[in-house]
C-alpha positions as CSV (number, residue, x, y, z in Angstrom):
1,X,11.9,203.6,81.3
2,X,9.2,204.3,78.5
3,X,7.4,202.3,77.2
4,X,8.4,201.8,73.4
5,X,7.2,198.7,72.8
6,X,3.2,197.8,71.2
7,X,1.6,194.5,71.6
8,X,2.4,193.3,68.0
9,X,6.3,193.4,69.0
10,X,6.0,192.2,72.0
11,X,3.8,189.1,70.4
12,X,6.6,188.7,67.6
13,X,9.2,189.1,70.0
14,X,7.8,186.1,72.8
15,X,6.8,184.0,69.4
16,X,10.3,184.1,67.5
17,X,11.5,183.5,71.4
18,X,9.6,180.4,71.9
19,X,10.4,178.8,68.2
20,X,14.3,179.3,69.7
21,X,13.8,178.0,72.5
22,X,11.8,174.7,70.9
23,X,14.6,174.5,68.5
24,X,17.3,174.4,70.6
25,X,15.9,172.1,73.4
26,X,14.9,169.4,70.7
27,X,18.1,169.6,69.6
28,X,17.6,171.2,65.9
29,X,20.1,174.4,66.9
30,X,23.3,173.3,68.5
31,X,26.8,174.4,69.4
32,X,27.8,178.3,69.7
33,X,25.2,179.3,67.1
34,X,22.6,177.5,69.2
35,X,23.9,179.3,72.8
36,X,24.1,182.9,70.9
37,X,20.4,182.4,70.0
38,X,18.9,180.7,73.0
39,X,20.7,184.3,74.7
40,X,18.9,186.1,72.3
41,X,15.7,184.6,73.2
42,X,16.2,185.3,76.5
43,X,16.7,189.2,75.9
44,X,13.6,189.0,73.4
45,X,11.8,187.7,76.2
46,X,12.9,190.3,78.9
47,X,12.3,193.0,76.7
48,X,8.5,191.9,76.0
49,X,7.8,191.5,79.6
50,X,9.3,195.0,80.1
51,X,7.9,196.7,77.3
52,X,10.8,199.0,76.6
53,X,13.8,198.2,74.0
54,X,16.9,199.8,74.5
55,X,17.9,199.6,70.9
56,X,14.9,201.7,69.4
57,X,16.3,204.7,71.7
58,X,19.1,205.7,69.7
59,X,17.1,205.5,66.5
60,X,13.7,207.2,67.6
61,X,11.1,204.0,67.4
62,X,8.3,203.4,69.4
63,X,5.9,200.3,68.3
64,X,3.8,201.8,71.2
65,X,0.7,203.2,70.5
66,X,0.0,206.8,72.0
67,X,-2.8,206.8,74.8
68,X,-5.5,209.8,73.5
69,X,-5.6,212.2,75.9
């Protein structure tokens, strides 16, 4: 896999995880809406750890800067 993924993504990505994640364990979020975003957290937070984002493949985009070589 390559990496398509910068640090500002991955930052938003792990932030917008967390504020899910606090939401729906102090009980703000609840029921099915709650579960299909807590699932969402958990692939925002998989996909920051990996650095790569199946979704930007199809469309070309890369938040990843290019080394200089």
């Amino acid at each position: 896999m390559k990496k398509n993924m910068g640090s500002t993504d991955r930052l938003i990505r792990l932030s917008v995880a967390a504020i899910i994640a606090i939401l729906f364990f102090t009980g703000k979020i609840t029921g099915t809406m709650g579960i299909v975003l807590l699932v969402l957290a958990v692939v925002f937070v998989l996909t920051s750890f990996l650095n790569f984002c199946p979704l930007y493949l199809p469309f070309g985009i890369s938040t990843h800067r290019k080394d200089k070589s």
